[in-house]
C-alpha positions as CSV (number, residue, x, y, z in Angstrom):
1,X,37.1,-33.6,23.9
2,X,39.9,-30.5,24.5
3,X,43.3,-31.3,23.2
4,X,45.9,-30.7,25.6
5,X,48.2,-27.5,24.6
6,X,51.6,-28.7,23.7
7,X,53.4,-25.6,24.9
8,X,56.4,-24.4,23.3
9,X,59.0,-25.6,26.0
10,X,57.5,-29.3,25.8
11,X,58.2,-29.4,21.6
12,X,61.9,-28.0,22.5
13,X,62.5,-30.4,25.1
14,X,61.0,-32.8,22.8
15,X,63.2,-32.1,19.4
16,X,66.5,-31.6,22.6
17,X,65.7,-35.3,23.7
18,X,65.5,-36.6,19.6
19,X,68.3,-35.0,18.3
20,X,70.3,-36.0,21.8
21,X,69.1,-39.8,20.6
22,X,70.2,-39.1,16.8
23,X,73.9,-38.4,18.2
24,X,74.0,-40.8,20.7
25,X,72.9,-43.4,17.6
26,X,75.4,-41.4,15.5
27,X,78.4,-42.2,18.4
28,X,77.7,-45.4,19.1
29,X,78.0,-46.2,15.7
30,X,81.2,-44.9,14.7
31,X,82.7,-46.9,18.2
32,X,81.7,-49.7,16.9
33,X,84.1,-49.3,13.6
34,X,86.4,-48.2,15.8
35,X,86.0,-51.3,17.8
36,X,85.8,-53.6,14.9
37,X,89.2,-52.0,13.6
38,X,90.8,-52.7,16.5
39,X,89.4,-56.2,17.0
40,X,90.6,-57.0,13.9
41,X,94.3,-54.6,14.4
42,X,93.7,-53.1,11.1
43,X,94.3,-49.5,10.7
44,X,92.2,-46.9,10.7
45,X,93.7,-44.1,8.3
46,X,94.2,-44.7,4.6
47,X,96.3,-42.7,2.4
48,X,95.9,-40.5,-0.2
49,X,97.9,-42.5,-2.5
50,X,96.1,-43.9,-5.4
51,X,95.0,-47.3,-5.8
52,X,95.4,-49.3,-8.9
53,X,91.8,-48.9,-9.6
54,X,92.4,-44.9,-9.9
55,X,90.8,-44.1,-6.1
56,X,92.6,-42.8,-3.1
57,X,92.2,-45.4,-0.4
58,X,89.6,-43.9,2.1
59,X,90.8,-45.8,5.5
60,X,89.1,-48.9,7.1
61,X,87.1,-46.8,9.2
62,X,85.2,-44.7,6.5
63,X,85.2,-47.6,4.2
64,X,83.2,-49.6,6.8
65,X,81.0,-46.6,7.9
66,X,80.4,-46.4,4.1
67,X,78.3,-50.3,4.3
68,X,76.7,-49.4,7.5
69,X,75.2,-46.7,5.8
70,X,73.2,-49.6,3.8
71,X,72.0,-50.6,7.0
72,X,71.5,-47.6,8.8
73,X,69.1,-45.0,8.3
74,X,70.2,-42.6,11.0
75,X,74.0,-43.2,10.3
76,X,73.0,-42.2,6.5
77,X,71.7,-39.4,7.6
78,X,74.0,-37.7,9.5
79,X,76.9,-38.3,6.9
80,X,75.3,-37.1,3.9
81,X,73.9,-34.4,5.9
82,X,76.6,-32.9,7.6
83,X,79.5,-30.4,6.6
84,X,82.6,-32.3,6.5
85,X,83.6,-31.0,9.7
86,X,80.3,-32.4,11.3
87,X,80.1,-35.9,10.8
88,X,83.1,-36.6,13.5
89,X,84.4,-39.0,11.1
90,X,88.0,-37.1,11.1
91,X,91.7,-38.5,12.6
92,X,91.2,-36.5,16.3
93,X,87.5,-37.7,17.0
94,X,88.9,-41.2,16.0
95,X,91.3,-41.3,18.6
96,X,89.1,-39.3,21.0
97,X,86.9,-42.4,20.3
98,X,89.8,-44.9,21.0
99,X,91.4,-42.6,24.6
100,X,87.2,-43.2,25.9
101,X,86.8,-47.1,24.9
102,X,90.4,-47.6,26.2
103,X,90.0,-46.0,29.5
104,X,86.3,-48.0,29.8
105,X,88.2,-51.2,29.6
106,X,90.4,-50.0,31.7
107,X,87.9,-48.6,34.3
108,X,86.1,-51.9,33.5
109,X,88.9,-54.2,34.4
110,X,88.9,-52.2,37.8
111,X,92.6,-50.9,36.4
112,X,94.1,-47.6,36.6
113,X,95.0,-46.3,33.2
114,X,99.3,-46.3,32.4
């Protein structure tokens, strides 16, 4: 029995449509702390005071990306993996992340946005 030649376009499409998966995961994920900090109306910025404890105080929104990562292989990942200016974790992609879930409820709720 022949094996069927993989050419190179179908591996390229093939590692496209993965790593397109991988980021959608990756998205997803950080909406969802974004979601559960506004559920919840706690903020998502910390300071960079320190604590009592001797630690600056990261923000809701890293510390709860920080125990999905216990639970989350792909999350994990991505933030250990990732220059500091890749893993979309920073103040503008947060509220990019809040301006698209906002105008979904809005779009939703059959609203126009204010």
């Amino acid at each position: 029995m022949t094996r069927p030649q993989v050419t190179i376009r179908h591996n390229i499409d093939q590692t496209k449509a993965k790593r397109i998966a991988t980021n959608r995961h990756v998205v997803r994920q950080l909406a969802r702390g974004s979601m559960f900090c506004a559920k919840q109306n706690i903020a998502l910025l910390g300071t960079e005071e320190q604590n009592s404890q001797h630690e600056t105080n990261p923000g809701n929104f890293t510390a709860i990306l920080r125990q999905l990562v216990h639970y989350d292989d792909v999350l994990q990942t991505h933030l250990q993996s990732k220059r500091t200016n890749a893993r979309h974790t920073n103040q503008r992609i947060q509220n990019e992340i809040i301006d698209v879930l906002a105008s979904s409820s809005w779009t939703s709720l059959k609203f126009t946005k204010p």
